[in-house]
SENUZA-484206 format. One record per residue: y, z, x of N, C-alpha, C in turn; residue in three letters. Coordinates in steps of 0.1 Angstrom, whole numbers, padded with zeros to 4 digits, always signed. Each point is the difference from the previous one (the first is absolute). Layout:
YZXYZXYZXAla;...
This chain:
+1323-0889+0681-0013+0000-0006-0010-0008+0008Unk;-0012+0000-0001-0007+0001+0007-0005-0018-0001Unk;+0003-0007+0006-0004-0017-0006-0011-0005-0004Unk;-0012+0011+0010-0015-0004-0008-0006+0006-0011Unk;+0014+0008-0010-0004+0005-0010+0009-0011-0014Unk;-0007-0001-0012+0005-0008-0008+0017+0006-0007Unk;+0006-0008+0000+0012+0014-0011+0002-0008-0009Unk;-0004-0013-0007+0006-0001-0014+0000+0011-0006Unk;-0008+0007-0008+0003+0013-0010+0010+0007+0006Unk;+0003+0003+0011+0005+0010+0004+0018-0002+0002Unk;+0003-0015-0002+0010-0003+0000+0007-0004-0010Unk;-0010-0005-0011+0004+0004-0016+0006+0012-0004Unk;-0012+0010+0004+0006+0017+0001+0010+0002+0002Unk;+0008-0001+0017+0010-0003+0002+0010-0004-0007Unk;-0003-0014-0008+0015-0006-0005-0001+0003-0011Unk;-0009+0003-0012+0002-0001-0013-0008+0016-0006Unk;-0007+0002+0009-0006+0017-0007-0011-0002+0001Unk;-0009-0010-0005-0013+0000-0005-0004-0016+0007Unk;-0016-0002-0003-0004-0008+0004-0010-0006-0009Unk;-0003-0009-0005-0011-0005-0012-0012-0008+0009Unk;-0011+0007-0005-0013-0012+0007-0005-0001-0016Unk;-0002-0015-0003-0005-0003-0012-0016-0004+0004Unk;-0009+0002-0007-0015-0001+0001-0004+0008+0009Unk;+0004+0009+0002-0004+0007+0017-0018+0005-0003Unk;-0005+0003-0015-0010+0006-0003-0007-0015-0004Unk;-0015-0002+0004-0005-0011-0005-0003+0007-0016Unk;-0006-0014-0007-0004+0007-0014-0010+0008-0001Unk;-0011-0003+0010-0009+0007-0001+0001+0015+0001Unk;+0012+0003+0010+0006+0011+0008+0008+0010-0011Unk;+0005-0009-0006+0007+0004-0020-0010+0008-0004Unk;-0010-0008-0005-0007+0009-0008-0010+0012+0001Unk;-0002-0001+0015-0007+0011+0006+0010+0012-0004Unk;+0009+0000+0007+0007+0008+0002+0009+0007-0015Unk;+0002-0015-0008+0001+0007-0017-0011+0007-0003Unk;-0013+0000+0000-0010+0004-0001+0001+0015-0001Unk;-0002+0002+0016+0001+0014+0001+0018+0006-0005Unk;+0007-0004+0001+0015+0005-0006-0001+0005-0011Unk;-0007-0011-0008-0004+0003-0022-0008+0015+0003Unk;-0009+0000+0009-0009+0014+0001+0008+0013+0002Unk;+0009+0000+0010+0007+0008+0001+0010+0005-0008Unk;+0003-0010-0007+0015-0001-0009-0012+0010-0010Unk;-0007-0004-0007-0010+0008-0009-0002+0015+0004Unk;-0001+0004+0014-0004+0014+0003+0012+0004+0001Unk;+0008-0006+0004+0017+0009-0008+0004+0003-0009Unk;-0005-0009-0004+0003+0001-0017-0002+0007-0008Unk;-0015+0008+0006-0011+0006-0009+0007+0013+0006Unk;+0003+0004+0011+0006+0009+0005-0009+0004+0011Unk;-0011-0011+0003-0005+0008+0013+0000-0001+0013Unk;+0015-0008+0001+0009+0002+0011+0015+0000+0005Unk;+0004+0012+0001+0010+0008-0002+0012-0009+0009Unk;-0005-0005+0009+0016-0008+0011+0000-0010-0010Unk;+0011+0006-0012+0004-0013-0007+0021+0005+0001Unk;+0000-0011-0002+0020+0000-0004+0002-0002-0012Unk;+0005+0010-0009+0002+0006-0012+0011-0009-0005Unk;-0001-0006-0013+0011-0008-0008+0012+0012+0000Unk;+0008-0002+0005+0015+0004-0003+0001+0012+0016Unk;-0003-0005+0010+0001+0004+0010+0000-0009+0009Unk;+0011-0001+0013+0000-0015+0004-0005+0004+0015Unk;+0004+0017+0007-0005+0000+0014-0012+0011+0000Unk;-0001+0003+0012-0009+0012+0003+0008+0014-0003Unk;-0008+0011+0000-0011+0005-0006-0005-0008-0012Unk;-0011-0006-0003-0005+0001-0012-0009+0010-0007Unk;-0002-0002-0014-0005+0017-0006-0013-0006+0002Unk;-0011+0011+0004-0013-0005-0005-0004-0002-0015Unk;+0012+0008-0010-0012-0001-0013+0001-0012-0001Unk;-0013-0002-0011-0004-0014-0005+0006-0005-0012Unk;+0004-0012+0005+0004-0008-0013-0003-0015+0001Unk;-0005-0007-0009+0002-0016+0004+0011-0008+0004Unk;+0010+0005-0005+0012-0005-0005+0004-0002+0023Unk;-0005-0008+0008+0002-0002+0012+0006-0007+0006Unk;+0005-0004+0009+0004-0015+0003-0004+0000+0016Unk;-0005+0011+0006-0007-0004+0012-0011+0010+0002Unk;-0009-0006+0017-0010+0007-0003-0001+0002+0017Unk;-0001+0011+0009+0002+0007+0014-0017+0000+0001Unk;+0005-0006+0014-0014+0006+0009-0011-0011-0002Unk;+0000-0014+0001-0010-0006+0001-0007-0001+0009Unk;+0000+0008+0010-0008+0003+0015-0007+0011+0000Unk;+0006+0014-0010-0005+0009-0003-0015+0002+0000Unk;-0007+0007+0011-0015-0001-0002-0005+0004-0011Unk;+0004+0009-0007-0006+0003-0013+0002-0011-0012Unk;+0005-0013+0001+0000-0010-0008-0019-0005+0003Unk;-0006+0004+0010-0013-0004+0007+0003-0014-0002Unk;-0013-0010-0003-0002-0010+0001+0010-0008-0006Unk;+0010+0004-0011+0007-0008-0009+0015-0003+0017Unk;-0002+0006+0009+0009-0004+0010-0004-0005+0008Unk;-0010-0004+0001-0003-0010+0007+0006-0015+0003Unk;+0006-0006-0009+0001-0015-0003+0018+0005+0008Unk;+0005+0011-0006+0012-0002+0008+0000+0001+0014Unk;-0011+0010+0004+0004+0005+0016+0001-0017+0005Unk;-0011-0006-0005-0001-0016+0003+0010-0009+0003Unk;+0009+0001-0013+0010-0004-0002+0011+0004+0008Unk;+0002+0014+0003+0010+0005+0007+0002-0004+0014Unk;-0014+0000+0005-0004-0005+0015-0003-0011+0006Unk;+0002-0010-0015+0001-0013+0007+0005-0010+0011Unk;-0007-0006+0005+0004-0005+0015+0016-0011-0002Unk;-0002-0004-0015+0011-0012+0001+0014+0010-0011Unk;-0008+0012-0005+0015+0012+0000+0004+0005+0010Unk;-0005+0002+0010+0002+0005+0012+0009-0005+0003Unk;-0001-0015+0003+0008-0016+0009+0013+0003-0011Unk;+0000+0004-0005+0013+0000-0008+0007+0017+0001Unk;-0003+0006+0003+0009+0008+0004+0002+0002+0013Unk;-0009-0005+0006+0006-0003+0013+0012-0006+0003Unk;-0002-0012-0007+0015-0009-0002+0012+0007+0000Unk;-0001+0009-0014+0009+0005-0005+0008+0013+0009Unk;-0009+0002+0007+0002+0014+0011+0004-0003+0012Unk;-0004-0016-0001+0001-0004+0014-0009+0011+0014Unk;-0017+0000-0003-0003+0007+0008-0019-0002-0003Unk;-0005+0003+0012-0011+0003-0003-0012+0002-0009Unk;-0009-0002-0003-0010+0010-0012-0003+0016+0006Unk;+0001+0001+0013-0005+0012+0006+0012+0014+0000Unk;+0012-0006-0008+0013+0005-0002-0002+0006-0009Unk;-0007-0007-0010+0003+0001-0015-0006+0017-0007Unk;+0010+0001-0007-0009+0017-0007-0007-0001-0016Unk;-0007+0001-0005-0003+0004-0008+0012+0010-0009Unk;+0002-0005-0014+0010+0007-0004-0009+0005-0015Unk;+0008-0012-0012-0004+0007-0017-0004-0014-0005Unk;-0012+0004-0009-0004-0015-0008-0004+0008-0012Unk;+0009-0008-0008+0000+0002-0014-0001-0010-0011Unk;+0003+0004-0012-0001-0009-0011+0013-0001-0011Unk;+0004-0010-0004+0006+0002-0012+0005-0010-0012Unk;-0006+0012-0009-0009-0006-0016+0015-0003-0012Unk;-0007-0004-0008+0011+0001-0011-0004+0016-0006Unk;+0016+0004-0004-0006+0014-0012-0002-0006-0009Unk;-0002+0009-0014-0004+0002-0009+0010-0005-0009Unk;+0013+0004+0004+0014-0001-0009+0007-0008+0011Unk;+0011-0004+0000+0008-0008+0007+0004+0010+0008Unk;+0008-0004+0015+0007+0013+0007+0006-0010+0010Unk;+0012+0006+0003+0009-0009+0012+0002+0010+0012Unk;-0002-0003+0010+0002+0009+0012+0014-0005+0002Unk;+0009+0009+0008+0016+0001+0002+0000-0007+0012Unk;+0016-0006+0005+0003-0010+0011-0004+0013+0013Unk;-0004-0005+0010-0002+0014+0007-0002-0011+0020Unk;+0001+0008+0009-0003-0004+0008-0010+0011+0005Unk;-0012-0004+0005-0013+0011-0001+0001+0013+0012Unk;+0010-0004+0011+0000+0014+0007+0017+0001+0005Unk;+0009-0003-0012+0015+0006+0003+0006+0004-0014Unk;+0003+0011-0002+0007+0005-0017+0008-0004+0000Unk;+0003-0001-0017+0012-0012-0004+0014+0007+0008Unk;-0002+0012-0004+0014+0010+0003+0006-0006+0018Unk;-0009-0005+0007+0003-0001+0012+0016-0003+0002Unk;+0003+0001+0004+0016-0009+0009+0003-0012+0006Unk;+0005-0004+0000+0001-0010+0003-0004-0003+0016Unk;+0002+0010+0005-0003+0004+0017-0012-0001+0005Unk;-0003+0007-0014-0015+0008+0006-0010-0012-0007Unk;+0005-0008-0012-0007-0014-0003-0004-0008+0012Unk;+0016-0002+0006-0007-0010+0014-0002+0006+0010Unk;-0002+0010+0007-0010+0004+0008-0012+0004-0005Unk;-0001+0006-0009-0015-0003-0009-0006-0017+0004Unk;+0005-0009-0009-0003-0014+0002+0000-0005+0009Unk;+0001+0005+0012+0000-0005+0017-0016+0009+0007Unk;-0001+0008-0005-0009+0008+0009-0015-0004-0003Unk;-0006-0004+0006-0012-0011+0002-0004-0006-0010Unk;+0005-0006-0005-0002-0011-0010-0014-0008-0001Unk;-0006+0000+0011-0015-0007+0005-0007+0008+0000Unk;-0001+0015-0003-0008+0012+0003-0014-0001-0009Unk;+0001-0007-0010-0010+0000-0011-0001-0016-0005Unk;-0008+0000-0009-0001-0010-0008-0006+0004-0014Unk;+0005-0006-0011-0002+0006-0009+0001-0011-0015Unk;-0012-0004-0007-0008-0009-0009-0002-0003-0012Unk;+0002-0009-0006-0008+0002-0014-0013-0012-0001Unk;-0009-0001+0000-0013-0006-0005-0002-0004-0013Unk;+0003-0009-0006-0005-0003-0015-0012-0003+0001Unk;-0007+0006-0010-0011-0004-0007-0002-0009-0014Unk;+0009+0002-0006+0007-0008-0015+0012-0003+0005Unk;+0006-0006-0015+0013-0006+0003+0010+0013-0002Unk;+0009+0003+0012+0011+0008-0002+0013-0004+0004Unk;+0009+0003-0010+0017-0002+0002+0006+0015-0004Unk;-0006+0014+0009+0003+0011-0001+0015+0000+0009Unk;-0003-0006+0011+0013+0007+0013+0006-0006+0001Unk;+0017+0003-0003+0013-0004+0000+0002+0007+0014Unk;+0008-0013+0003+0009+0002+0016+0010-0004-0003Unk;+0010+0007+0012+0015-0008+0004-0002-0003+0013Unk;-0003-0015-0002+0000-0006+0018+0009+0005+0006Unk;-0005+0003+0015+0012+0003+0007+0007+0013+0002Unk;-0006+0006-0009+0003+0016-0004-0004+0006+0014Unk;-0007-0002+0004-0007+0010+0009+0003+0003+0012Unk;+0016-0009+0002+0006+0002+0014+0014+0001+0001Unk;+0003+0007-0016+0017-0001+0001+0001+0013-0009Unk;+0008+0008+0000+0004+0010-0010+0004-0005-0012Unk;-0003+0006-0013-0001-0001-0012+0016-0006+0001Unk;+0007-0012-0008+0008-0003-0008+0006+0011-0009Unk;+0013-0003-0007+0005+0012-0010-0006-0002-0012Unk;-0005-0015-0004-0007-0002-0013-0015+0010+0003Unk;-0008+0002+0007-0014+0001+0002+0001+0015+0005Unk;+0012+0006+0004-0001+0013+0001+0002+0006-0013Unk;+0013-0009-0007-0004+0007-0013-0013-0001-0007Unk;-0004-0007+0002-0015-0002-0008-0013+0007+0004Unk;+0004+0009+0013-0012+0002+0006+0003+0017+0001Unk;+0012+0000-0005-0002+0018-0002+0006+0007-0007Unk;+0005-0006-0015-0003+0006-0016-0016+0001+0002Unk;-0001+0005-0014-0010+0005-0010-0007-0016+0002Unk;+0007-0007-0009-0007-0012-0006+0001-0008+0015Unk;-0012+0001+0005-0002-0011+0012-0008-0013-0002Unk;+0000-0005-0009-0011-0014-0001+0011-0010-0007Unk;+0006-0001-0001+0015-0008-0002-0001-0013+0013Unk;+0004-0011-0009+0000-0015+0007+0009+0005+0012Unk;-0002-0008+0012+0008+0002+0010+0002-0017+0007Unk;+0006+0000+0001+0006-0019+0008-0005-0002+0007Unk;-0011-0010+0002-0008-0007+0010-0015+0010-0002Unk;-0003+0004-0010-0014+0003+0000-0013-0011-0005Unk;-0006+0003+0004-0010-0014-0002-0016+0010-0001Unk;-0008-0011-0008-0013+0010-0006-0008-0005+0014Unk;-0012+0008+0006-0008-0009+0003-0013-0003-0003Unk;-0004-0011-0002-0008-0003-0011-0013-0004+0004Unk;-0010+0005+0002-0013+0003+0008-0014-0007-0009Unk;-0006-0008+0004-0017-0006-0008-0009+0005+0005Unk;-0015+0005-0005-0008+0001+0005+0000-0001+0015Unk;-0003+0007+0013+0001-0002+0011+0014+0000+0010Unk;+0006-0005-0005+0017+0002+0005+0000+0018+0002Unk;+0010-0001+0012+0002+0013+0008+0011-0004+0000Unk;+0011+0012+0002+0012+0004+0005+0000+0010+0014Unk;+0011-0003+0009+0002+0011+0009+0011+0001+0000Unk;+0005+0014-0005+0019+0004-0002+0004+0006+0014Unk;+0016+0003+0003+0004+0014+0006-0001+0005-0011Unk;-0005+0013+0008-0002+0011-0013+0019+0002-0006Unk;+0004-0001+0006+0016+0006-0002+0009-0013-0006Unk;-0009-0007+0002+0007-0012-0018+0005+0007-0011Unk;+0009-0005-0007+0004+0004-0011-0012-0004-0013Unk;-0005+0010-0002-0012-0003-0009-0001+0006-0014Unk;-0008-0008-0006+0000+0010-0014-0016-0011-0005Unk;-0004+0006-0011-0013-0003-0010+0003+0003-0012Unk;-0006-0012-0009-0003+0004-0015-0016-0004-0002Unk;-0005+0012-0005-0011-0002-0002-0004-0001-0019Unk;-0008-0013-0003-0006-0001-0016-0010+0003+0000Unk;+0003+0007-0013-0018+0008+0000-0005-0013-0007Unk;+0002-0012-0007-0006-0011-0004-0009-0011+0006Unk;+0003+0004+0019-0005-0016+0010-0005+0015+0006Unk;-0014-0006+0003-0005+0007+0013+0001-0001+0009Unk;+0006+0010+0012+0003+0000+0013-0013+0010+0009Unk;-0001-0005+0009-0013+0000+0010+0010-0007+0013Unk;+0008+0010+0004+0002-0006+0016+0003+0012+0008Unk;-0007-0003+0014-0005+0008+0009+0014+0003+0003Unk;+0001+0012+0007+0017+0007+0005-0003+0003+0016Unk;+0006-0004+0009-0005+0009+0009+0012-0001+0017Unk;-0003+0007+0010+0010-0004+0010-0011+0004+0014Unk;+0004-0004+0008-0006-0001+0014+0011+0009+0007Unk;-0002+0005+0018+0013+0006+0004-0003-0006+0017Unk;+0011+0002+0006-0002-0003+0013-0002+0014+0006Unk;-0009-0003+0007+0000+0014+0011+0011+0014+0007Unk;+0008-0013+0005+0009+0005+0008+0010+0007-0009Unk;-0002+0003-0011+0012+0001-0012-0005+0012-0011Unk;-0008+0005+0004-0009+0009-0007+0007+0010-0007Unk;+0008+0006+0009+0012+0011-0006+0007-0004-0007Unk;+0006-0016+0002+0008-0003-0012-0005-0002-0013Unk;-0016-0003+0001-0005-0004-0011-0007+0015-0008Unk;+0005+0010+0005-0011+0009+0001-0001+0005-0017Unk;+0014+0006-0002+0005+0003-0016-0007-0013-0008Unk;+0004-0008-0002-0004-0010-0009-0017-0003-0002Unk;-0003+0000+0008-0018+0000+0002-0005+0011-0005Unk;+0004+0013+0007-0008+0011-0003+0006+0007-0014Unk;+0010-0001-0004+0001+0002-0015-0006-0007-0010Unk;-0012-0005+0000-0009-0005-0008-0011+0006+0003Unk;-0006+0014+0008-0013+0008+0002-0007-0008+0003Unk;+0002-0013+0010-0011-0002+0009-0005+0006+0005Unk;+0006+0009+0007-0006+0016+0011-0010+0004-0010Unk;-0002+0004-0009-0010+0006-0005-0015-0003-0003Unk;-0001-0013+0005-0013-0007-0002+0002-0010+0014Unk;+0005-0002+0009+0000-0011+0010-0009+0005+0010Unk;-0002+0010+0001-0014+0005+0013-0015-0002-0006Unk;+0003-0004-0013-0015+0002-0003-0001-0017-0004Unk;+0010-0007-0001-0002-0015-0004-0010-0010+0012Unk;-0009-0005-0003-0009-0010+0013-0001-0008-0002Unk;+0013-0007+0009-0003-0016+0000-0010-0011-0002Unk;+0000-0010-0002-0011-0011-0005-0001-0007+0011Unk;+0010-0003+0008+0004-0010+0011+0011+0006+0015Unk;-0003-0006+0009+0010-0001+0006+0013+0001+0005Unk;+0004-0010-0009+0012-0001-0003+0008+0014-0006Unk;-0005+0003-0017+0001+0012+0000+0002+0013+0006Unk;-0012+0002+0007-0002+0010+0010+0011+0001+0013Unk;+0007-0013+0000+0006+0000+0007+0018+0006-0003Unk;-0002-0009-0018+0015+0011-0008+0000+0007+0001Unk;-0014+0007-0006-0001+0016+0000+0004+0010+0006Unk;-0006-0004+0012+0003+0010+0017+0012+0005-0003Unk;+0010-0011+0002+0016+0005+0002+0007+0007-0015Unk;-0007-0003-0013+0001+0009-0011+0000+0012+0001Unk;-0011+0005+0008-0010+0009+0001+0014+0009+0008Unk;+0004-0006+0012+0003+0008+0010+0014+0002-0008Unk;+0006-0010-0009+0014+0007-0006-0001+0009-0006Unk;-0012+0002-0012+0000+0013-0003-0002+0011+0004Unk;-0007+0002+0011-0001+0007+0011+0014+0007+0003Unk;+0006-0009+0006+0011+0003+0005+0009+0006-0009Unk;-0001+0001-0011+0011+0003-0012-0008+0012-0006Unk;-0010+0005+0001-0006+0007-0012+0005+0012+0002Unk;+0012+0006+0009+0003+0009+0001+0013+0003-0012Unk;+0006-0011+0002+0015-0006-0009-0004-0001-0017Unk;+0011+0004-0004+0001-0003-0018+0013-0012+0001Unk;-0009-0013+0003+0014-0010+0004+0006-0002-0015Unk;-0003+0005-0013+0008-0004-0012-0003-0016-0005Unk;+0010-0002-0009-0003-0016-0004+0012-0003+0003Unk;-0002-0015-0003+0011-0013+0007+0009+0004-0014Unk;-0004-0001-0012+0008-0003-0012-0001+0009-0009Unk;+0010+0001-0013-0010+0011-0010+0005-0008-0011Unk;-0007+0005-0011-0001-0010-0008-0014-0003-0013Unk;
């Protein structure tokens, strides 16, 4: 690794899955950014905007029809959000977010790609998403678990942002570099997948507090429709890794609006580019989804 790059986060990652920055948002930074979230969460709601994630569906495809009943909300970069995206492009391209996936990548800002920034709300009714690792099926093998879990593990980075207080995301420390146990395989590929599993821990997020996971942690969510949740979702990618990241990114229909998106800054402009050229590169392919579900 590169010595004049920082790697605390990046070595948390390493040993335990995830990495916690507590206050990382000032307050002021909170409520901006709740601000515009409450706006958005309303034009979903109302139905007049369709990248939402439907209660009782946990991966991609999601359906367009409308319903309230939501627990996430796609495309906060989306140029047809107009002005109400603003505050994120902001947020997304932050110079001291940057410094932190840098860390975590161990690399550059001029590395870095532009990936997905999202949202995610409480529904309407309660709903639990299943133990899952976000780009290997449960059915995997045991073989194919750990070469799965070896193959660039640093390729991406990938977030949660609180805006309120949330204790949605259940982890199994540690998960993210060993093939499933016989307790956690049974638990991870019956029907009923949200079942306690040994050594799971909530993590528990205030106003401003961020997480950065491997995506391929043993993960799961319970979402209450009684506490409002408002935290940003999102992941960064490294350059050099583009193919590997290629399925997971572009199965959210970035491609379909990323040539017309115009940067506010920089920095951005600088994600972008390399967004720009993965879709490019791919729009010939029907790369499928990571999960179903």
């Amino acid at each position: 690794m590169p010595s004049q790059i920082a790697h605390k986060h990046h070595d948390e990652i390493d040993d335990k899955g995830f990495t916690l920055l507590k206050g990382f948002l000032t307050p002021e930074e909170v409520e901006t950014y709740k601000e515009s979230a409450r706006k958005v969460v309303e034009l979903a709601r109302k139905g007049d905007w369709s990248e939402v994630r439907t209660r009782g569906k946990q991966f991609p495809p999601w359906p367009k029809n409308f319903s309230p009943d939501i627990w996430g909300i796609s495309g906060l970069l989306n140029p047809k959000l107009g002005d109400l995206s603003l505050p994120f492009q902001e947020c997304y391209s932050s110079s001291k977010m940057l410094d932190v996936v840098c860390d975590i990548l161990q690399t550059n800002q001029e590395s870095l790609s532009m990936e997905l920034f999202n949202m995610l709300i409480n529904p309407l009714t309660d709903f639990g998403l299943d133990w899952h690792r976000d780009h290997i099926k449960p059915e995997a093998t045991e073989e194919e678990e750990r070469e799965e879990l070896q193959a660039n593990p640093f390729a991406g980075a990938q977030f949660n942002l609180a805006l309120t207080d949330d204790e949605c995301l259940i982890v199994v420390p540690g998960s993210h570099k060993r093939v499933r146990t016989s307790e956690e395989r049974e638990k991870t590929i019956p029907k009923d997948r949200q079942q306690h599993i040994s050594g799971q821990i909530t993590v528990k997020l205030s106003p401003g507090d961020m997480v950065f996971y491997n995506s391929n942690i043993l993960h799961r969510a319970q979402y209450s429709a009684a506490s409002e949740r408002l935290t940003l979702h999102g992941s960064y990618g490294h350059k050099d890794f583009g193919k590997f990241r290629a399925k997971g990114v572009l199965q959210h229909g970035v491609a379909s609006w990323i040539h017309e998106f115009k940067p506010i800054n920089s920095n951005l402009e600088m994600l972008w580019k390399k967004l720009v050229a993965l879709s490019e590169e791919f729009k010939a392919e029907e790369l499928g989804y990571s999960l179903e579900g």
